[in-house]
N, C-alpha and C positions, 0 to 999 in steps of 0.2 A: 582706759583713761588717757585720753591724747591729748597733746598740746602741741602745737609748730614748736620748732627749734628758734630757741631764744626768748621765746613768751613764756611769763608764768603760767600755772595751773589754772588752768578754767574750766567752768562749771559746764559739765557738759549740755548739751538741750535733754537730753531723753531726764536726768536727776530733775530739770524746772518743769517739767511735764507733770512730772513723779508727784511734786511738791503742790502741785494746783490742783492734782484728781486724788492727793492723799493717799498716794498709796505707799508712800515711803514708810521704813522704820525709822522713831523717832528715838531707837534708842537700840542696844544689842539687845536680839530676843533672849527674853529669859526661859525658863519650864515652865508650864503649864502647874498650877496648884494640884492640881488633881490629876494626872493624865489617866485615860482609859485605859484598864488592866489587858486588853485584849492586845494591844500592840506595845504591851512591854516591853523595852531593851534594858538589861541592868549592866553595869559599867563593873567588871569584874576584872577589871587591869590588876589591879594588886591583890588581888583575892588569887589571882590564879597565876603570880610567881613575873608577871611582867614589869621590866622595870627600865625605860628607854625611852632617852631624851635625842630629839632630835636638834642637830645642831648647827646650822647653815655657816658659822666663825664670820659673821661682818662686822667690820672695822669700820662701819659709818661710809663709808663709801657708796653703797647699795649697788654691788656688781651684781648682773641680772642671774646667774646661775647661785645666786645663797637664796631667793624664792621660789625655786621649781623643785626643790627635793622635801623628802626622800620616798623611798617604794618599802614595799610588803611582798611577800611570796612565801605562800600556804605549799609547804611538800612534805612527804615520809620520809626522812633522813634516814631514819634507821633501819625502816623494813620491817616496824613491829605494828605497823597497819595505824598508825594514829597522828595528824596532819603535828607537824611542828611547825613554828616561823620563823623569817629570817628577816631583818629587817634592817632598812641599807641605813647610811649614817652619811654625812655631808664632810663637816668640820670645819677646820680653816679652810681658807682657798688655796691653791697651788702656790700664791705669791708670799705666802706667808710662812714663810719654812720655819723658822723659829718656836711656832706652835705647837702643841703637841694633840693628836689629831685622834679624838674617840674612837672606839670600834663600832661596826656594824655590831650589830646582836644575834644569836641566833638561841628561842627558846625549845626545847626539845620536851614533846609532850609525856605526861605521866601515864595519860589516859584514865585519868580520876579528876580530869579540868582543870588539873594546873600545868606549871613549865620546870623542868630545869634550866636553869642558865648555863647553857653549853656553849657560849663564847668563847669562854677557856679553851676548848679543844677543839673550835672551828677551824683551826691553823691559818691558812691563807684567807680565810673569808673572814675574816677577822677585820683589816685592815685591805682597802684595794680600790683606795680614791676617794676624789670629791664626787661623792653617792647623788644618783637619781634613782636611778628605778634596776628594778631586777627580773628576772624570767625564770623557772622554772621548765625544767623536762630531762630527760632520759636521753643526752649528746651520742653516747658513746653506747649505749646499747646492753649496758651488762647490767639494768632493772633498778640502777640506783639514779632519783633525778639530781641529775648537775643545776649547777647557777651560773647566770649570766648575769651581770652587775654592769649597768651604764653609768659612765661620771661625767664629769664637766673635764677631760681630759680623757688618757689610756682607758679603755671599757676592761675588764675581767672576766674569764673564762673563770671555771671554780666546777672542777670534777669531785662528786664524792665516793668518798675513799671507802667509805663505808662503814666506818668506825667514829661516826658523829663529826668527821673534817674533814676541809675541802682542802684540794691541791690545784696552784697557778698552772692553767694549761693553755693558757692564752696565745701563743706564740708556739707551741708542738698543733696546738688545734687549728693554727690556719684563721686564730680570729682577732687578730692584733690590728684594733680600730681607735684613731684616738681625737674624733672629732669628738664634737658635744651629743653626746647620746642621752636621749630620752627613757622612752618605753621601748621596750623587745620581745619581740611571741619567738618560744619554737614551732614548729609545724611542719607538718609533713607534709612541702610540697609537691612531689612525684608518687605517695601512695605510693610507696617502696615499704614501708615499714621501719626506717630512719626518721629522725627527725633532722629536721632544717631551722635557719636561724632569719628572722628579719629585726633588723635594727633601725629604729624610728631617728635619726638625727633632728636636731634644730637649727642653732644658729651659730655664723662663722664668726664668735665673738672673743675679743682678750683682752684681758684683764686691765691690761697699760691704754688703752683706745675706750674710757671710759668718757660716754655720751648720756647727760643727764638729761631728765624731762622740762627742770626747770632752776634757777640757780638762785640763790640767796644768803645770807649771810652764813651759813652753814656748808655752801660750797655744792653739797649734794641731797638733793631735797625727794625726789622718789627716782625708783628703778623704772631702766627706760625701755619704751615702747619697739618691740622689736621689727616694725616699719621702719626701725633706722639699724638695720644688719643686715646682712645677705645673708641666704637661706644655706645650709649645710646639707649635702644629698644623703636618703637613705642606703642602705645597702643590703645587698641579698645574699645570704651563705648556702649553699648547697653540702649536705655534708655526704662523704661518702660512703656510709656505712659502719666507719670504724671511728667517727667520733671525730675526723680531720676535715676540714670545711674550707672550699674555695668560693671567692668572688663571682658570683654568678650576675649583677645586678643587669650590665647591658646584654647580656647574652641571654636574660629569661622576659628582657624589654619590661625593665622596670625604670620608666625612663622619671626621674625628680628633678624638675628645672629649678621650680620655686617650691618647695616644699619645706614649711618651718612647722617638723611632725614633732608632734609630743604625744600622740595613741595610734596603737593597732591593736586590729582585732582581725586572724585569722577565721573566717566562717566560709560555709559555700552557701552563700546568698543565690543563687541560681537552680537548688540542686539538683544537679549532676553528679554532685560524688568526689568534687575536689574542691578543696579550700581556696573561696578568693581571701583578697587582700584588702580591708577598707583603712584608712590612715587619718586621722584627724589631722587640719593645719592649722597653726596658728595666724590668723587674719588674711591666710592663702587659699585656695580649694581645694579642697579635702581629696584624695583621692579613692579610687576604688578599680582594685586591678584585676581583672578576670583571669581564673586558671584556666590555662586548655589544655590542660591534662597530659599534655606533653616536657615540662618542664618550662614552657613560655605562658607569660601572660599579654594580655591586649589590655591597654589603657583604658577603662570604662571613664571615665572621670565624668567628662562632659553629658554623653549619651545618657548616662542613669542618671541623671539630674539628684545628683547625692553631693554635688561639688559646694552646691550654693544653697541658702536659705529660699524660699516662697517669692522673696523680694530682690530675685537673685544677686545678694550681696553672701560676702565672704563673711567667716563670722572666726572667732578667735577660741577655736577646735583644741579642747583638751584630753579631756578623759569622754572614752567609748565605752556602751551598756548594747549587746546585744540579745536580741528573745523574740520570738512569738507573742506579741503583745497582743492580736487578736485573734488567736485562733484558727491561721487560717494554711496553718504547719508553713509560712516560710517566716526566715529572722528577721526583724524589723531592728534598725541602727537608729540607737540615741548620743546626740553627740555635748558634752558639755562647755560650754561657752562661758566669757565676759559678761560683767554685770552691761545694762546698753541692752545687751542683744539676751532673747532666749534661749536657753538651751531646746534641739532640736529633735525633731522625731522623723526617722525618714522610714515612712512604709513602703514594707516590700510588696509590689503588685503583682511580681512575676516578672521572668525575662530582664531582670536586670535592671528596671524600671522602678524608680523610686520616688515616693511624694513628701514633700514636707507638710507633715500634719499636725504640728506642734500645737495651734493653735484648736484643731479643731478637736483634738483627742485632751486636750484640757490643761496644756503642759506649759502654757507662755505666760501670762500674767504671774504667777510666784516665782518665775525664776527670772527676773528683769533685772530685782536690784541683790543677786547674788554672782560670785564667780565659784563656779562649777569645775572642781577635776575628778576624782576618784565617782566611779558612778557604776551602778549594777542593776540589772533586774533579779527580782527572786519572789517567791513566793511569801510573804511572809507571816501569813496564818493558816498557811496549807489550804487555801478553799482551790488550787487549780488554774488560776491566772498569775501573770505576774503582773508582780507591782513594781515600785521603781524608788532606787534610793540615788541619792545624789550628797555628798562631801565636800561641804564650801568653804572659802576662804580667799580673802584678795590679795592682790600681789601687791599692790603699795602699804608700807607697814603703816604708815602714817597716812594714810587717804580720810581720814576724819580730820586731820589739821591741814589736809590739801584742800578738801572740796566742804569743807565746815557748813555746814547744815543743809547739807545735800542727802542725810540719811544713810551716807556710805560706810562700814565699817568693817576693817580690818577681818576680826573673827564673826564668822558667821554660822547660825546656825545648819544645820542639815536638813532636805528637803523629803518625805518620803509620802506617793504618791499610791493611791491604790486604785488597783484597776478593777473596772466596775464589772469587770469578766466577760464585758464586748470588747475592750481596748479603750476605754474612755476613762481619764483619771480624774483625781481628785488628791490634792496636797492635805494631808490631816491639819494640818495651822492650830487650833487651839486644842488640838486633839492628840499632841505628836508626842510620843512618850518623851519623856524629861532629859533623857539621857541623848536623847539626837539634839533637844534645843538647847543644849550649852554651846554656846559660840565658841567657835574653833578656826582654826587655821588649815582643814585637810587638804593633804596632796595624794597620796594614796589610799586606797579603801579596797581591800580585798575581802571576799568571802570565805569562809569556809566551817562546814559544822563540824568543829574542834574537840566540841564533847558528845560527840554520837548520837544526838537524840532525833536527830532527822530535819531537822531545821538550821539556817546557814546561817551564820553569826558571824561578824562585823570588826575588821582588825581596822584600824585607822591610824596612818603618820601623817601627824600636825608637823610643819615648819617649826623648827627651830621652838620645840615645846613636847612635850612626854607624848608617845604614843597611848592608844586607849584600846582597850579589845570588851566590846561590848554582845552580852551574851544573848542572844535572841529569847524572851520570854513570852512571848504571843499567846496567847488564846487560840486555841487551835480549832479552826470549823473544820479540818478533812483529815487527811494521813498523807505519810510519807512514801517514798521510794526510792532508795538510794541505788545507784548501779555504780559499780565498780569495774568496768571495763577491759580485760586484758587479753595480751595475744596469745600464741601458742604453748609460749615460755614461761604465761603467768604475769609478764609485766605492764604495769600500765598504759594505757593507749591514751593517748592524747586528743581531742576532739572527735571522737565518736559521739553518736547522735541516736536519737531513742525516739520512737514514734509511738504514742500507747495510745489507746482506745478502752472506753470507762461508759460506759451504754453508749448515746450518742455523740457523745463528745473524745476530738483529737487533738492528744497532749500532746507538740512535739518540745524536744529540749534536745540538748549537745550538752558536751563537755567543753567549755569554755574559757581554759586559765586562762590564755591573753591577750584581757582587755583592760577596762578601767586606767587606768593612768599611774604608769610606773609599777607595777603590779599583778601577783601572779594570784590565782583563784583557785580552789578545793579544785583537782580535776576529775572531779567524779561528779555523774552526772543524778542531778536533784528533778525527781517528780513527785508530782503532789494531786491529789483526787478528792472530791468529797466524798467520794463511792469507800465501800469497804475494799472490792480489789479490781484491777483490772482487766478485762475481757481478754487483750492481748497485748504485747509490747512487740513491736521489731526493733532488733536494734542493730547500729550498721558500723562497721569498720571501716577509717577511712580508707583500707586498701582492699575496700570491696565484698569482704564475709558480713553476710549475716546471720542471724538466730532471730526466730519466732519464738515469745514464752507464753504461755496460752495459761489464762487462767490465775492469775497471780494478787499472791495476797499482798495487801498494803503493809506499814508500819514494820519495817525489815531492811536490810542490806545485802545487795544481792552482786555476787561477785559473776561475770559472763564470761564466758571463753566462747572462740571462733565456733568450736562444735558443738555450741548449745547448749553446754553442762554449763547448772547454776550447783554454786555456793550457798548456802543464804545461812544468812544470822538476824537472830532477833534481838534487840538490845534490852 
């Protein structure tokens, strides 16, 4: 929503467009009277011990960091095999000391669908900023995953102890950052068996240098468009093995001039066997950085035509969904956007070469008059394709008394898209279970199947309004396959990849905690088949081992090690 400096709000042209082909909402979407039982989601926030209010603490002011939080991050804290969540918390802003400033949350699972509230003995993760988003992974190597916490100020290192609490290691770990941090993936850049850290920054903004969109007897009328800040660089941690992590960013040539990032998603879009780097920008060109398997990367940016939309314009890059949307085993990048513009799909062709096919795979007309962060692919009636879920919500709290009968609102409802199992969607609209079309405010949306039934269920932090954790009830056309990935030691691997084959069709999937926006994901990796079982699966370490499993039944969870030996449990 732009305006020059010094002009009020005006209507943009794409809303008068809107309003002459009717395709505006003339009011917030409501549920569906009846939705179709096959794509049930039921809203089990209190039913299963959750109870978390997000808080952004504005004072009427509208500083632009109380609308960017907060994050979600799916891990086993405990080591008793069943995903708990931690979910970040904002507060007042840093200028407001007087305040007294909530905690993040963290629920600790029962493994019978509900949570304990083990805030109480989070220790340092309790309290650790003005919260955006958080990471998920194994820093330090000894099988328990650590948190990584980004704020509007000091970001948080948070080692687990292993006794349900984290410990401040931010400053012993070498990762003491205190621009405006975003979203953050661990990953394992060198295939050493370590992980690594990259940190998405945004903008070089303070609190006292407040620039409004437009001005009125109220002084400050919406949060302002971040064309009028300078872009903050990301940055690259290499860790060394023991959990202590040095600045790598110009020496692995991760060069960020203008980059105003708010997603990564570590994947090997190319593959070869190492994870590149794709970055959503906000209103900048996205980036996308090539591993060369040496420790450096090569700027793809320009060359994979993944920087810019079809119309080669910049588009306002929040939350990343990556997947095999056609079949044709490489990952295709969806990026989520500004109401104005569509959220994107950039197919992957090969060789690093990517197309914007938003429009032709069926994705641009619904997502026009939404703003897009939190975003996933996932299966979600088990038929073997992925589908695609998107978490709306806009940044101006007031954009309905801004742009007044422009259709624009605040809370919006959620988009979920099913793929027709060639890669071609379709938005359910009068079809969408009830519990997606409650208008909301999402910033994060992480996955993860919390109660073991095989299917991935849906945590979501609203702005400044109660988190929801909605339990996936679908109709099921096929079966599951869960793998549970790990190394020599038994500990979890983080983005491993599974290639399976089901007569003539190839499933590929990854493990993929981080992407989406502010938020970390189940890191185990979800396949799904209509077949009763699989022909074959490979599945690949990103430090090079693989296993063949020949023969394999569906509807099961299967734990893998380097030398082939499976696990399995049936639930």
């Amino acid at each position: 929503m732009r305006s020059r400096p010094g002009e009020g709000p005006r209507r943009p042209a794409w809303l008068a467009a809107f309003l002459l082909l009717g395709c505006r909402e003339a009011a917030p979407p409501e549920a569906p009277a009846a939705p179709r039982s096959e794509y049930r989601f039921t809203d089990v926030t209190a039913a299963a011990g959750i109870d978390f209010t997000h808080r952004h603490g504005g004072r009427g002011k509208r500083q632009l960091p109380e609308t960017m939080g907060g994050g979600a991050a799916w891990l086993d804290v405990e080591g008793d095999g069943d995903l708990d969540l931690f979910l970040v918390q904002s507060g007042p802003l840093p200028d407001d000391a007087g305040a007294e400033r909530p905690p993040n949350a963290l629920y600790l699972n029962r493994g019978d669908g509900t949570f304990e509230d083990g805030t109480g003995r989070a220790r340092d993760a309790a309290r650790t900023g003005y919260g955006q988003g958080v990471c998920a992974g194994d820093a330090d190597g000894d099988g328990r995953p650590d948190l990584y916490v980004t704020n509007y100020g000091p970001n948080v290192h948070l080692v687990n102890g292993g006794d349900g609490g984290f410990d401040d290691r931010t400053e012993a770990a070498g990762l003491v950052e205190d621009r405006w941090g975003s979203s953050a993936a661990f990953f394992d850049l060198e295939n050493d068996g370590d992980l690594d850290l990259y940190v998405v920054n945004y903008l070089r903004y303070a609190l006292d240098e407040v620039k409004t969109l437009a001005e009125d007897g109220d002084a400050y009328v919406a949060y302002p468009h971040p064309d009028r800040y300078r872009s903050a660089a990301d940055v690259l941690y290499r860790n060394d093995g023991r959990g202590r992590f040095e600045d790598v960013t110009a020496e692995a040539g991760i060069l960020d001039v203008d980059g105003k990032g708010l997603g990564v998603a570590p994947v090997d879009l190319d593959g070869d066997g190492d994870l590149d780097l794709y970055v959503a920008n906000d209103s900048t060109p996205n980036f996308l950085f090539e591993n060369l398997g040496d420790g450096r990367f090569a700027d793809r940016t320009l060359d994979s035509n993944a920087a810019y939309n079809a119309d080669g314009r910049t588009e306002a890059g929040m939350g990343i969904a990556v997947g095999d949307v056609d079949g044709d085993a490489r990952p295709d990048v969806f990026v989520t956007n500004l109401d104005g513009e569509t959220n994107t799909l950039y197919r992957n062709a090969g060789d690093l070469l990517f197309f914007d096919e938003t429009r032709a795979r069926g994705l641009s007309l619904d997502s026009l008059v939404f703003v897009g962060f939190g975003t996933a692919f996932l299966d979600v009636e088990l038929d073997g394709d992925l589908d695609l879920l998107v978490g709306n919500g806009h940044i101006l709290d007031n954009v309905e008394r801004l742009y007044e009968g422009s259709g624009a609102h605040y809370r919006q409802r959620s988009l979920l898209f099913l793929n027709d199992g060639r890669g071609a969607f379709a938005e359910l609209g009068d079809r969408l279970p009830a519990e997606l079309a409650v208008p909301r405010v999402v910033r994060a949306l992480a996955l993860a199947d919390y109660d073991e039934d095989g299917d991935l269920d849906v945590a979501m932090v609203q702005n400044d309004a109660p988190a929801v954790l909605l339990r996936n009830d679908a109709e099921r056309a096929g079966h599951f396959l869960t793998l549970r990935v790990v190394d020599e030691s038994g500990h979890d691997v983080l983005h491993a990849s599974a290639v399976a084959e089901a007569g003539a069709r190839r499933i590929a999937r990854a493990s993929l905690p981080g992407a989406s926006y502010c938020s970390s994901h189940d890191p185990r990796i979800s396949l799904s088949t209509t077949a009763e079982r699989f022909d074959a699966i490979e599945v690949r370490w990103p430090t090079g081992e693989r296993a063949v499993l020949n023969d394999v039944a569906t509807d099961r969870f299967l734990t893998v090690r380097p030398d082939g030996s499976v696990e399995e449990r049936v639930p």
